[in-house]
TORSEMAR-734590 format. One record per residue (C-alpha): residue in three letters; x, y, z; chain. Coordinates in steps of 0.1 Angstrom, whole numbers. Layout:
> Ala; X; Y; Z; A $
...
//
This chain:
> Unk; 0; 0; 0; A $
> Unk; 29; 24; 11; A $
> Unk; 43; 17; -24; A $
> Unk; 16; 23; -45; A $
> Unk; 6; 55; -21; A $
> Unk; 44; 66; -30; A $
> Unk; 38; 60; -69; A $
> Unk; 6; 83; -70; A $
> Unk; 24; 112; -49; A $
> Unk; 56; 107; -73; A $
> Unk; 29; 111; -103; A $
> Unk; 11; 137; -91; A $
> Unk; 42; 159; -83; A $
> Unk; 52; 152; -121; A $
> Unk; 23; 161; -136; A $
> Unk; 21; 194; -115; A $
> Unk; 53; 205; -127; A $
> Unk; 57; 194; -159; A $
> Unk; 60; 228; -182; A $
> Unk; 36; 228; -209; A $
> Unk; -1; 244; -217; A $
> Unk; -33; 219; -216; A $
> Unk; -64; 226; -242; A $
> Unk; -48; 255; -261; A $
> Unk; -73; 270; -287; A $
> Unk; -59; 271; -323; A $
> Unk; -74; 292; -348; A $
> Unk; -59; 280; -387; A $
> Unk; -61; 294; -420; A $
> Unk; -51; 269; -441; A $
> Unk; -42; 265; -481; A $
> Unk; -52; 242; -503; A $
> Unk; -30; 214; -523; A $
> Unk; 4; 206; -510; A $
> Unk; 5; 233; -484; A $
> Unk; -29; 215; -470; A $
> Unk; -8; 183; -468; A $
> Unk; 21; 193; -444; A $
> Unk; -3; 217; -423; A $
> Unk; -25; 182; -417; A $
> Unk; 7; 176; -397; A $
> Unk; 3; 198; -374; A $
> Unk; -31; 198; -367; A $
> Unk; -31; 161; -362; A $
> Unk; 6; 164; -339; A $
> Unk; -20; 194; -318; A $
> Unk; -49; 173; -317; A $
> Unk; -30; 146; -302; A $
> Unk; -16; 172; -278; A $
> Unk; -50; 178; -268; A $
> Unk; -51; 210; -285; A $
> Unk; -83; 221; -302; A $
> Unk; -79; 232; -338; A $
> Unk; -103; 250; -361; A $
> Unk; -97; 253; -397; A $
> Unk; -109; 283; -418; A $
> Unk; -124; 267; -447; A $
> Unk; -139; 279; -484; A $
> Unk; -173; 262; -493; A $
> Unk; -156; 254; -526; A $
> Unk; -125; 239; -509; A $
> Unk; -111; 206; -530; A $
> Unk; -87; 192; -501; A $
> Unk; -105; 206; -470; A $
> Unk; -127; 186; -456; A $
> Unk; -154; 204; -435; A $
> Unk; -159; 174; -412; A $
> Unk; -125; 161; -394; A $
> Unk; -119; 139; -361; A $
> Unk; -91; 162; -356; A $
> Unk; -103; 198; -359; A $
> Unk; -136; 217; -361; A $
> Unk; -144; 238; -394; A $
> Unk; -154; 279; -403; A $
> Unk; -167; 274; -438; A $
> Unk; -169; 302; -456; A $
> Unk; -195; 303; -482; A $
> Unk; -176; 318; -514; A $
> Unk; -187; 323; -548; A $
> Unk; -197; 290; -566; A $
> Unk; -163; 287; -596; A $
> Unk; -150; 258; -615; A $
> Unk; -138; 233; -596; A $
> Unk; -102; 245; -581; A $
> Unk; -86; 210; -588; A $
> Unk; -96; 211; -623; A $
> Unk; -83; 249; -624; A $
> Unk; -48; 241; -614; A $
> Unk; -42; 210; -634; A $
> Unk; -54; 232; -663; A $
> Unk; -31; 257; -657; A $
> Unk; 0; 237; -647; A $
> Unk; -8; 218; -679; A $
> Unk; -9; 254; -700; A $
> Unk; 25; 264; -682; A $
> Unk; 42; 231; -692; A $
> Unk; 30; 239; -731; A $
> Unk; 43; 265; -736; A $
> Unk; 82; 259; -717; A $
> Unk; 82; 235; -744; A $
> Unk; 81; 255; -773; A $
> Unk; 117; 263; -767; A $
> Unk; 139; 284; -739; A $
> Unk; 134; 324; -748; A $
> Unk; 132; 354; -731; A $
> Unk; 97; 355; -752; A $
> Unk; 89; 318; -736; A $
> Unk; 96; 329; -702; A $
> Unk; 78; 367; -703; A $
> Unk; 43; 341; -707; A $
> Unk; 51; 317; -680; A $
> Unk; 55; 350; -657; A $
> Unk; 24; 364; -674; A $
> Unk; 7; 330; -672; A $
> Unk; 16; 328; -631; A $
> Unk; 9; 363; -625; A $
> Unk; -25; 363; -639; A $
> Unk; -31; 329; -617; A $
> Unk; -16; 344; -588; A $
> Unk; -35; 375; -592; A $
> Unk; -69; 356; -595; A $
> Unk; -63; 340; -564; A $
> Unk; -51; 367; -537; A $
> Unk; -86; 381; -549; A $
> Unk; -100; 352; -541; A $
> Unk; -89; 355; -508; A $
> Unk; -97; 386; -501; A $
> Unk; -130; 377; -513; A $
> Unk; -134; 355; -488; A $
> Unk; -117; 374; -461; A $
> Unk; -143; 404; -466; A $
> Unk; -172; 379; -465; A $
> Unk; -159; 369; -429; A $
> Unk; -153; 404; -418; A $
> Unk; -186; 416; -430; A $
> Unk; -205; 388; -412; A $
> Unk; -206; 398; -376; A $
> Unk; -221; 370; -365; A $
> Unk; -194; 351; -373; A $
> Unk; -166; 375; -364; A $
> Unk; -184; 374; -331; A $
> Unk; -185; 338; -329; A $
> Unk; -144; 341; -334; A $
> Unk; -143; 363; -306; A $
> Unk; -160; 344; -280; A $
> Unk; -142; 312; -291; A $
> Unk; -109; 328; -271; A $
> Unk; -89; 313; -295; A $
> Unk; -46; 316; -279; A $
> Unk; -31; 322; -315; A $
> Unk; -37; 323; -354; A $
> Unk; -14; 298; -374; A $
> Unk; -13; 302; -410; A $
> Unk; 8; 301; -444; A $
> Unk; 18; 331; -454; A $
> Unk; 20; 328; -493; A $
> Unk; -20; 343; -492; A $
> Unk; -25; 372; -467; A $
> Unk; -64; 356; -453; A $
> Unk; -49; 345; -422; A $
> Unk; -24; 378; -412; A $
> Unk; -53; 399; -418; A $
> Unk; -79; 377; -396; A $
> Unk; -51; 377; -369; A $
> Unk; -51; 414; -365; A $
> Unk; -87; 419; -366; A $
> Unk; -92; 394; -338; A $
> Unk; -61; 408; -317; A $
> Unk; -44; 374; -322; A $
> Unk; -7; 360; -317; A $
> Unk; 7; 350; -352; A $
> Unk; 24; 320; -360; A $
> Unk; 36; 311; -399; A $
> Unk; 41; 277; -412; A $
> Unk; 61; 291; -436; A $
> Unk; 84; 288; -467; A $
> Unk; 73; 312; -500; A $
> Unk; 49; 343; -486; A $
> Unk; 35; 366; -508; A $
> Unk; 68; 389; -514; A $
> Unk; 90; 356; -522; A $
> Unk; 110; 332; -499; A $
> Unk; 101; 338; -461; A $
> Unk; 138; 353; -452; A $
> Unk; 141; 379; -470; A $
> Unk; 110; 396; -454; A $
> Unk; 120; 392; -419; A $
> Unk; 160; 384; -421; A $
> Unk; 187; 403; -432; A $
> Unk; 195; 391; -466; A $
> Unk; 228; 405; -486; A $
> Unk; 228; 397; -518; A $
> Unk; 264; 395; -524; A $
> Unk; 259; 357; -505; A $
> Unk; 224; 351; -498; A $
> Unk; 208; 338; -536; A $
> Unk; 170; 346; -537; A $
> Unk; 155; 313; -546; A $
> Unk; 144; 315; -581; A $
> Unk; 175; 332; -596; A $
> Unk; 189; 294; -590; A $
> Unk; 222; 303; -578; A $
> Unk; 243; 296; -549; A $
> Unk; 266; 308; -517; A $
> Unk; 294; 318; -543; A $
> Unk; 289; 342; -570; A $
> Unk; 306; 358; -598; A $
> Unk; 299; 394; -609; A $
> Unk; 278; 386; -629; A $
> Unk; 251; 361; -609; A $
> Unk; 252; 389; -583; A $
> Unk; 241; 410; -608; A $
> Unk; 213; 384; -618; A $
> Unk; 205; 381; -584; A $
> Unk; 200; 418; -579; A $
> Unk; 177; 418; -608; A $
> Unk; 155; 387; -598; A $
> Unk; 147; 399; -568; A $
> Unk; 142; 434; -578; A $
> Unk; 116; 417; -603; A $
> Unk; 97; 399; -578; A $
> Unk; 99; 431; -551; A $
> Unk; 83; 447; -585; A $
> Unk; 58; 420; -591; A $
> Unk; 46; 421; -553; A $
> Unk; 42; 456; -552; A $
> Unk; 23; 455; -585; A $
> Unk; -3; 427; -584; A $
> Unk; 2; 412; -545; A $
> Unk; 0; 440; -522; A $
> Unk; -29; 463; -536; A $
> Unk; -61; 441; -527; A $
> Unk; -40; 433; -493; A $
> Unk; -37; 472; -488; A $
> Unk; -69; 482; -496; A $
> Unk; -84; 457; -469; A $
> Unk; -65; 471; -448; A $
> Unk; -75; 505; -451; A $
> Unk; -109; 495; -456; A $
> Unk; -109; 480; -421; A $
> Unk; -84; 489; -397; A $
> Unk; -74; 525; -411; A $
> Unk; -50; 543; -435; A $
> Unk; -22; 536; -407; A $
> Unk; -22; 500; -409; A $
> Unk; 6; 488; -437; A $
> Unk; -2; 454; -445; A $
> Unk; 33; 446; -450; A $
> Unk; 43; 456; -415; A $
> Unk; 14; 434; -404; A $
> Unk; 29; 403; -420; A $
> Unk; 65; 414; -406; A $
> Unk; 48; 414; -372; A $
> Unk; 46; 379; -368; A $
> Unk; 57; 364; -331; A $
> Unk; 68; 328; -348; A $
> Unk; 81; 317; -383; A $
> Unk; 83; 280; -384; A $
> Unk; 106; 277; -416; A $
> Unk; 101; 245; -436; A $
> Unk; 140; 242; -443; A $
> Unk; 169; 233; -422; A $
> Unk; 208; 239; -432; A $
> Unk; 214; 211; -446; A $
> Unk; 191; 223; -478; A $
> Unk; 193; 257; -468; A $
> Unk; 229; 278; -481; A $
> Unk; 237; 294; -445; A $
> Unk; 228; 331; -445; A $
> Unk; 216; 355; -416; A $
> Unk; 182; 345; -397; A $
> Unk; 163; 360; -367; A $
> Unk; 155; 350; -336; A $
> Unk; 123; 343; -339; A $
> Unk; 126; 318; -369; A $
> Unk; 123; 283; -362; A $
> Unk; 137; 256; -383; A $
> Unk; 119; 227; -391; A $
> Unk; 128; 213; -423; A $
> Unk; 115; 182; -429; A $
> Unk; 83; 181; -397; A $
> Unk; 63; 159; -420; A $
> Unk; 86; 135; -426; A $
> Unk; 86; 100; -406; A $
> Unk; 98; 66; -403; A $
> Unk; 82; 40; -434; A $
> Unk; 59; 16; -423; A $
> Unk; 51; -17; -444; A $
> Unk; 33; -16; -477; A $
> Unk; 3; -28; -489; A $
> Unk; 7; -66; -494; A $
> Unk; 2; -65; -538; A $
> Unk; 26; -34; -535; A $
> Unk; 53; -49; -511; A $
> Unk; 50; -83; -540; A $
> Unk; 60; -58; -569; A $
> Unk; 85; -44; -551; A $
> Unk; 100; -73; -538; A $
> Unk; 101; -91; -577; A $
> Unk; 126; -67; -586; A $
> Unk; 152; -83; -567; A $
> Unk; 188; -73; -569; A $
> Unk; 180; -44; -591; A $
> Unk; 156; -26; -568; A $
> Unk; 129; 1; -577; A $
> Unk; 127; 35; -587; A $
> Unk; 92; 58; -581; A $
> Unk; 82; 84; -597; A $
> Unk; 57; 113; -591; A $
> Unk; 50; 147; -597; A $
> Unk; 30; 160; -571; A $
> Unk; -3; 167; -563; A $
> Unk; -15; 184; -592; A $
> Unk; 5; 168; -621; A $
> Unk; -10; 132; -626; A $
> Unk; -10; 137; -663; A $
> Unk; 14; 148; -689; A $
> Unk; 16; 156; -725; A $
> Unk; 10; 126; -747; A $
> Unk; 39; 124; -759; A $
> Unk; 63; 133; -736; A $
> Unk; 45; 100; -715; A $
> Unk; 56; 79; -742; A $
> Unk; 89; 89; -736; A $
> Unk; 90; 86; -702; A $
> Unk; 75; 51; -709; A $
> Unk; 96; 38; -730; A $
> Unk; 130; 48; -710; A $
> Unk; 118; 25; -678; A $
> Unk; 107; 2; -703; A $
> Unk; 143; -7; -709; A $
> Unk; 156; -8; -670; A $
> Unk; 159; -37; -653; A $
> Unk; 145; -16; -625; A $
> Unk; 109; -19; -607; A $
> Unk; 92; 15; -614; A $
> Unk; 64; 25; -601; A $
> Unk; 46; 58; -617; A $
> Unk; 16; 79; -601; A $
> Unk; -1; 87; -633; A $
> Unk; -35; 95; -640; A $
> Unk; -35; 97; -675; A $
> Unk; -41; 74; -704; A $
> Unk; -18; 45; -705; A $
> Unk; 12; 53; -728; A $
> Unk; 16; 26; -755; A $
> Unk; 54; 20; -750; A $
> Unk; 48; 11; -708; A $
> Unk; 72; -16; -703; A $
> Unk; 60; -51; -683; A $
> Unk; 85; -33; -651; A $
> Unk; 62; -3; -646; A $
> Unk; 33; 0; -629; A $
> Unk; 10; 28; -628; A $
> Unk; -8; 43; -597; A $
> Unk; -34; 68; -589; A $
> Unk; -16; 69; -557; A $
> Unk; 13; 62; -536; A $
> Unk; 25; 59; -503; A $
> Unk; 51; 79; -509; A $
> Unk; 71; 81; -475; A $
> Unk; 68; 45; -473; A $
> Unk; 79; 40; -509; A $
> Unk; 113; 60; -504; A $
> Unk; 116; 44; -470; A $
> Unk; 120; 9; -488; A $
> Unk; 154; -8; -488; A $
> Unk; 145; -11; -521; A $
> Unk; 145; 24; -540; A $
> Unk; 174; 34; -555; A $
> Unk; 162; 68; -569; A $
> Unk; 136; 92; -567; A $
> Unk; 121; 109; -600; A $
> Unk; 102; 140; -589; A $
> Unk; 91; 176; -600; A $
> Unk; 109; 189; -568; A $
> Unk; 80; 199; -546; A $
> Unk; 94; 212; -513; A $
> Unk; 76; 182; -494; A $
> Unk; 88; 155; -515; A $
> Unk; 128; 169; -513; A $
> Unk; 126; 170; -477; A $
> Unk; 115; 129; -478; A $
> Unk; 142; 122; -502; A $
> Unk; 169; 139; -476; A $
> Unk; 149; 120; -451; A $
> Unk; 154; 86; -464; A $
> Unk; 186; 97; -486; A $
> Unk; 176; 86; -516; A $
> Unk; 190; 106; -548; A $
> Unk; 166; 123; -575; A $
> Unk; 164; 126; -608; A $
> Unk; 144; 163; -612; A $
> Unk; 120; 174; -637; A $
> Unk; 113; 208; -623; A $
> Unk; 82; 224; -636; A $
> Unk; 79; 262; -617; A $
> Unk; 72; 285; -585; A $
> Unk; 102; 268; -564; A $
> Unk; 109; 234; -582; A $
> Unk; 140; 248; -601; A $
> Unk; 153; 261; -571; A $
> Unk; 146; 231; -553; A $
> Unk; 165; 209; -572; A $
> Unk; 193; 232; -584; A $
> Unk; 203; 232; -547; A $
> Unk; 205; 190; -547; A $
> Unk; 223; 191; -576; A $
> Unk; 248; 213; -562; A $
> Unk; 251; 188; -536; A $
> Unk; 259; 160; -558; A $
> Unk; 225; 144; -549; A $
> Unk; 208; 147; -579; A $
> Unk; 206; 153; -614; A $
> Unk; 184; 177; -628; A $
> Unk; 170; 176; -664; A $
> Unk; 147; 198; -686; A $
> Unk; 111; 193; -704; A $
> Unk; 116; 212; -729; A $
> Unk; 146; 188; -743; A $
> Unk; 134; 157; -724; A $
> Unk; 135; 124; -747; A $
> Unk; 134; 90; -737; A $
> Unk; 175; 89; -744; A $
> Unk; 179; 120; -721; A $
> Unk; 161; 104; -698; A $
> Unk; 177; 71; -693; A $
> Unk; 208; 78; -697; A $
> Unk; 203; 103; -667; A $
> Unk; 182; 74; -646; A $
> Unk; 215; 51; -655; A $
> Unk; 234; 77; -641; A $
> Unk; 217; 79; -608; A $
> Unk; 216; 44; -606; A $
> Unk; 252; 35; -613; A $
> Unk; 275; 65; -600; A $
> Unk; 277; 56; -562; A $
> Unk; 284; 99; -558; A $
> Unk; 251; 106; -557; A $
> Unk; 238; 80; -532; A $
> Unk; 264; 84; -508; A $
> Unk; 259; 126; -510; A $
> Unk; 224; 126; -503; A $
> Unk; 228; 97; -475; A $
> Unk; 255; 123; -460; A $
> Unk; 224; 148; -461; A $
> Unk; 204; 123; -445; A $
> Unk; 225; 118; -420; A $
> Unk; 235; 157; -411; A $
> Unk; 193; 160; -413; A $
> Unk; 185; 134; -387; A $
> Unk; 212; 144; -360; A $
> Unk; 192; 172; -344; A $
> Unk; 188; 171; -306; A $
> Unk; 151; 174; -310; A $
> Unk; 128; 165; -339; A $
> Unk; 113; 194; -363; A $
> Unk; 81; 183; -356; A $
> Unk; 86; 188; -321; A $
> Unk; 102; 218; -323; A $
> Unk; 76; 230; -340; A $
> Unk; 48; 222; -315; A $
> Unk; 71; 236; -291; A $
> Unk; 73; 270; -303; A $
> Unk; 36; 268; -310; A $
> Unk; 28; 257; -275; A $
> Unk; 53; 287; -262; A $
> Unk; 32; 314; -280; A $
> Unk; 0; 300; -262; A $
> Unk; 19; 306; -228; A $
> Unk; 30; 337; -231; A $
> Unk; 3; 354; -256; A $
> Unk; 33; 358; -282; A $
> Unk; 68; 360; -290; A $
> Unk; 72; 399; -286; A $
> Unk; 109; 398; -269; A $
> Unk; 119; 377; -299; A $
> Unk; 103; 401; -328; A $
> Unk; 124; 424; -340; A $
> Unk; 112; 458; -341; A $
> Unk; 128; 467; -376; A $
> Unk; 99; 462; -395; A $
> Unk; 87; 496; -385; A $
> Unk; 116; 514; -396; A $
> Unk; 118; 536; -429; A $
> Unk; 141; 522; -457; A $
> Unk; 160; 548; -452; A $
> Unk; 161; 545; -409; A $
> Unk; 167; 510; -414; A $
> Unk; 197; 511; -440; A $
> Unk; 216; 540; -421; A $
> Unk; 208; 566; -450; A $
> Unk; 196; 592; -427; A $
> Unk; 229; 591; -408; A $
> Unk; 251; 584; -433; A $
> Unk; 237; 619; -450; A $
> Unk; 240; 637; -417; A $
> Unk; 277; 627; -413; A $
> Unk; 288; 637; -447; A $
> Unk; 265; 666; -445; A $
> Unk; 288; 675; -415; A $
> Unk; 322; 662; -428; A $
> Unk; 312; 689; -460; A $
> Unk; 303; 716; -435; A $
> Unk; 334; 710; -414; A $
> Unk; 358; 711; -449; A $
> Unk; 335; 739; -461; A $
> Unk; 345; 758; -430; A $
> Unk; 381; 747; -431; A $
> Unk; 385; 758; -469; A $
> Unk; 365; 793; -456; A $
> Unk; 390; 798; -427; A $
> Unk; 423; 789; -448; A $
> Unk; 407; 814; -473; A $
> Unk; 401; 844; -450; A $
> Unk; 435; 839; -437; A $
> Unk; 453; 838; -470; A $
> Unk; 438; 866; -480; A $
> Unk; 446; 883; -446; A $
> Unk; 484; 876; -445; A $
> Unk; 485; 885; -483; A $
> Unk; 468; 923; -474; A $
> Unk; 494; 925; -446; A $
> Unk; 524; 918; -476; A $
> Unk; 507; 939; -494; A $
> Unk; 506; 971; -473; A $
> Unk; 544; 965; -461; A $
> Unk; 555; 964; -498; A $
> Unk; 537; 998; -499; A $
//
């Protein structure tokens, strides 16, 4: 009895003292596709927490489901449109067209067009939706009573940094690409003399001239954001909370940026104290396949099996640029198997086996796979690093290029292009892959330098989300910068004042050398006399 009376105290006193916050409230606005995916982590990691989660939701949502055992839903009754799933693979489709009718500065001017005229459609959208919250009070009341600890959202649309501030909320980003470009440079100090902005595809070491290319890509995306991004963002803001709110300053504001990179993908550059890495969060152990899948995999023997997909959106490809495909892993010894939603190609070898679906993690978890074809999705990178297994890239846009530029300057994979992409290209650069050992052991070394953290991304993560709950924020960690002029912030003001001064001082100098010249020559002057 005195044993078990000595267990229950020795329980009780842990429980009473363990740090942590019990039933936090969290209030999400989500995005669709991809980005749905990896936040579905960490609504289910807070729901088995013992969090409650609830997900701000569009009635014509394609990913979102509006009834979940692990969060509660705000739908949002939107404008009925075509069905967003059929939009995107339409457009991605369109985008893909036209790269391949050759690599011009005429080509690449109408993919920009083609993806600012998508992008612009949908920060409308939002904002749509936003102002049909904000202008139901009901609802907005609802929000208010709920007591809700924080607002975690993805900053590449501004919904959920405007929904923060009208409902007084702490601000938590899961976060790679926002709305003006890669997440650093909005919050981080960023030189550009060593810091590449992602889509120039460039690295840590520049010549002249990528500098140069550097300055120019970003300038054009600074241009682009100013342009098309921030005016609906801007004039919600001075619609509802006054000409002295800057939306940008809002965004900056944020108490925690949990960054879907680490340093091992990341080129090492300035950060802030209140970013938190957690490059590969989603990723986890494999568990076993399905028993008809494990029996494929397991037929190809010694040879192994290679997997290819490209992402949520890209099931299909052009006709002919399947058969291609096709036909190089029909003349592998390789297992392949191929998420693919399109018609069967003609040339599909008896090795290859198309799916409508994958289990991905599992799949690159396998003892089995030897390389990883992908579009370079930031989700599917961070499992290859995971399980360190090398890639064969066929990039398409938005970050892919940059992706997948930055493993193959790590030696772990080799990246090739649609618009030259033939079924020769494309196995002699699987046979590559497959048979030079470099890139295997390279992006096992990344696997390795990934895994040996002292704490897991994933818990990190709900660390730092738990923190904000406890302390209503993250202010001591924000830096105030963000409210500073360009000017203020870059030292311009005191640089002027200081060689305003230096010029008075010589001014004065020159003056008093001058008078006195002139004064001593007089004197000469009247003696000679």
């Amino acid at each position: 009895m005195e044993m078990y009376l000595t267990v229950f105290f020795l329980t009780t006193l842990l429980i009473l003292t363990l740090p942590g916050i019990h039933g936090g409230k969290v209030l999400m606005f989500p995005l669709e596709g991809s980005h749905w995916v990896n936040m579905k982590v960490l609504i289910e990691e807070l729901h088995a927490k013992g969090h409650s989660v609830t997900v701000v939701r569009a009635s014509s949502s394609w990913y979102i489901e509006e009834t979940s055992p692990h969060y509660t839903s705000v739908t949002v009754h939107v404008e009925e449109r075509r069905d967003d799933e059929e939009v995107y693979s339409t457009f991605v489709s369109r985008l893909l067209q036209i790269q391949r009718e050759g690599r011009s500065a005429w080509t690449l001017f109408k993919v920009q067009m083609e993806i600012g005229n998508m992008l612009k459609e949908m920060h409308e959208n939002i904002c749509e939706m936003v102002v049909q919250m904000f202008e139901d009070q009901s609802l907005m009341q609802s929000l208010r009573d709920a007591q809700y600890d924080l607002v975690l959202t993805d900053p590449v649309f501004g919904g959920g940094i405007l929904l923060a501030h009208y409902l007084g909320l702490p601000l938590v980003f899961n976060v790679r690409w926002t709305i003006h470009g890669e997440g650093h440079f909005a919050i981080a100090p960023s030189p550009l003399s060593y810091v590449p902005f992602p889509a120039a595809e460039l690295t840590d070491n520049m010549s002249f001239l990528q500098r140069v290319q550097n300055l120019f890509v970003q300038s054009l995306f600074w241009l682009h954001a100013a342009l098309i991004v921030s005016p609906p963002y801007s004039s919600l803001c001075h619609r509802y909370f006054g000409p002295g709110v800057d939306y940008f300053s809002l965004f900056q504001a944020a108490d925690i940026w949990l960054m879907r990179v680490d340093f091992v993908f990341e080129f090492p550059r300035p950060t802030m104290p209140n970013v938190v890495y957690m490059g590969g969060f989603q990723c986890k152990p494999s568990k076993p396949l399905p028993e008809d899948l494990e029996e494929f995999v397991q037929s190809s023997g010694e040879h192994g099996v290679i997997i290819m997909s490209l992402g949520t959106l890209f099931g299909q490809l052009p006709h002919d640029l399947a058969e291609e495909i096709a036909a190089a892993f029909a003349q592998l010894p390789q297992k392949v198997i191929w998420r693919y939603t399109g018609d069967r190609p003609a040339t599909l070898g008896n090795n290859t086996r198309l799916v409508n679906w994958m289990p991905q993690n599992d799949l690159l978890g396998h003892p089995k796979t030897r390389v990883f074809v992908a579009h370079g999705g930031s989700n599917g990178i961070q499992e290859a690093i995971y399980h360190g297994v090398p890639i064969v890239g066929l990039p398409l846009f938005f970050d892919q290029p940059d992706n997948l530029s930055r493993m193959k300057v790590k030696g772990a994979a080799k990246v090739l292009d649609f618009v030259t992409l033939n079924r020769h290209i494309f196995l002699q650069a699987l046979q590559e892959v497959l048979h030079d050992p470099s890139y295997r052991m390279n992006m096992q070394r990344l696997s390795r330098l990934h895994r040996d953290q002292p704490m897991k991304p994933l818990d990190l993560a709900l660390f730092w989300i738990e923190f904000v709950m406890r302390h209503k924020g993250a202010a001591h960690l924000r830096t105030e910068s963000y409210k500073m002029p360009w000017y203020v912030y870059h030292s311009v003001d005191v640089i002027a004042v200081l060689l305003a001064l230096i010029l008075l001082i010589l001014i004065i100098v020159i003056a008093v050398i001058r008078y006195l010249c002139c004064k001593l020559l007089c004197k000469r002057k009247i003696k000679h006399d």
